[in-house]
C-alpha positions, 0 to 999 in steps of 0.5 A: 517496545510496546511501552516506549511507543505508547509513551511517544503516542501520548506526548504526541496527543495521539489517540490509540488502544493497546492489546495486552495480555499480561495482566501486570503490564495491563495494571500500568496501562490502566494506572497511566489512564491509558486505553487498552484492551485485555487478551490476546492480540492474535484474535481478531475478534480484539482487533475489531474491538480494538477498531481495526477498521478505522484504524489508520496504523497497527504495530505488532510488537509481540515477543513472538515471531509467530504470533506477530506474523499472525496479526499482520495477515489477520490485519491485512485482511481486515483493513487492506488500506492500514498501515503495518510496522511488525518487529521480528526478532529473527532475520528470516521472520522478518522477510515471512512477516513482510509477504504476510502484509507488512509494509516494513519490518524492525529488529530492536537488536539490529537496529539498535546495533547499526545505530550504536555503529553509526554513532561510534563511527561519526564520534570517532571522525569514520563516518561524516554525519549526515541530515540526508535522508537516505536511499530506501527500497521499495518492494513492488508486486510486479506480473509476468507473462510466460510466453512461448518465447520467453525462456522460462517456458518449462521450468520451475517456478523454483528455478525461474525464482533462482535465476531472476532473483525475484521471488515469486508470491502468486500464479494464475495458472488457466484464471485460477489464481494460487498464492506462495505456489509450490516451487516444483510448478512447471510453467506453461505458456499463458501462465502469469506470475506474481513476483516481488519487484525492488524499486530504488525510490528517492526521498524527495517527493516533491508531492510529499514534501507538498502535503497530502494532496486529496484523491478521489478514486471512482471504481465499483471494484472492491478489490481494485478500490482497496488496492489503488487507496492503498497505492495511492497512500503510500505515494503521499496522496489522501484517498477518498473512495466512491463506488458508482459514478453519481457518488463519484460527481457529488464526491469530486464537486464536494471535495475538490481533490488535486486529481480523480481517478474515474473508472470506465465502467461505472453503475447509474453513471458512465465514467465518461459521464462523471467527467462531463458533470464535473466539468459543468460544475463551478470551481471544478476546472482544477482537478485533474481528471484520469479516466481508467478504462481496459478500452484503447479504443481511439474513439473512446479516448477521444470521447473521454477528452470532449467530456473533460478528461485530462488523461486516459490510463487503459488498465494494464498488470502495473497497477503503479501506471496508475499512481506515475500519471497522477503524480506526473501530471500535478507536478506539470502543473505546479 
């Protein structure tokens, strides 16, 4: 799989490096003048070397399921914003391998099995061949409140797991956070989990279809920088970060994004304020500016509407808020 996707990369013109352990598989590399690094890809000091942090994909396509998983949390750690395809040989390694950090999981054998299917059964007059794309599952992280009235107050994590057909990845239990929490936990009211929540999405995006329209994300949050550029990524949009609100004008004025997203709270400059300067700027009338902020104060949001701001998301557990105002609003205004 390794090879055959490195023969795609180079017809493409694609710069990329292979991490390769066998010494005879590294001589082919090395006689194709191709870029590889020698050792084991489950290190990571081969995966900084290898670039990682500039990377905008990574493919573990190891023999091994253990080690192919390895790679990926070491991967997501490293560059929460890459993008990850991981093959699995088992079915049960591939849905580890997914929480681990992968954003989607291949099987050579399964896959090669349904497309032979497939093929047979449009040859044979079964099956309507068909350029549609098809239906696909999104896997979203989802919190949800334990309160006393909620039924699940008491029981098991284990059990509410079963029941609700979700699986649960975190806890926060008195603001301490667990990640894959022992399944026997009993629940108590104030208790928050973090479950795994599937979305049927469409192929047509018209955002998509539209290219990758830029994005500027204002926030001094590390951890929600990471989280958003990732979201934002996946919804088909180009992010581009800045950590105080004087890098947000520059950023914003420079680029000129289809939209920003502004954080409230920001150093040197207010998020308010950020939306007030780009305002006053020439040629900035365009971008749309969202204010994020945990205040739902009406005097608040009306300050942040005299300062410019199109739209004010007060900061929820649903991260993907968020991404539907961004992507609701520019398709009004297409």
């Amino acid at each position: 799989m390794g090879a055959a996707a490195s023969e795609y990369f180079e017809k493409a013109d694609i710069d990329f490096v292979t991490i390769e352990a066998n010494p005879e598989h590294c001589r082919i590399i090395n006689e194709k003048g191709s870029l590889y690094i020698e050792g084991d890809a489950t290190r990571e000091s081969l995966l900084f070397e290898a670039g990682i942090k500039s990377a905008k994909g990574l493919l573990a396509l190891l023999n091994s399921d253990p080690d192919n998983l390895f790679i990926v949390l070491s991967a997501r750690e490293l560059n929460p914003t890459l993008h990850i395809i991981a093959r699995a040989g088992e079915p049960s390694s591939g849905k580890k391998i997914m929480r681990a950090g992968a954003d989607s999981v291949v099987s050579p054998f399964s896959t090669a099995g349904r497309q032979i299917a497939g093929d047979i059964l449009a040859a044979t007059g079964k099956k309507e061949t068909s350029a549609a794309q098809p239906m696909t599952t999104e896997v979203l992280p989802k919190w949800i409140s334990v309160q006393g009235d909620s039924g699940i107050t008491g029981e098991t994590i284990g059990t509410v797991s079963e029941k609700s057909e979700h699986q649960v990845i975190g806890l926060r239990k008195n603001n301490q956070d667990s990640i894959f929490p022992d399944p026997s936990i009993k629940l108590e009211s104030g208790d928050k989990l973090l479950v795994l929540d599937k979305m049927q999405k469409k192929p047509d995006h018209s955002i998509r279809r539209s290219g990758r329209k830029k994005i500027v994300i204002v926030d001094d949050n590390p951890v929600i920088l990471r989280l958003y550029t990732r979201l934002f990524q996946k919804a088909g949009f180009h992010p581009i970060t800045a950590t105080n609100g004087r890098e947000g004008v520059d950023t914003i004025i420079r680029e000129k994004p289809a939209a920003a997203v502004i954080d409230f709270m920001l150093p040197v400059l207010s998020g308010i304020e950020v939306c007030r300067q780009v305002r006053a700027a020439k040629d900035s009338r365009k971008t749309k500016l969202i204010l994020f902020t945990a205040d739902s104060d009406k005097e608040t949001h009306k300050r942040a509407v005299d300062a410019g701001t199109d739209a004010v998301v007060v900061k929820s557990s649903e991260a993907s808020e968020v991404i539907e105002a961004v992507v609701r609003m520019l398709r009004l205004s297409e």
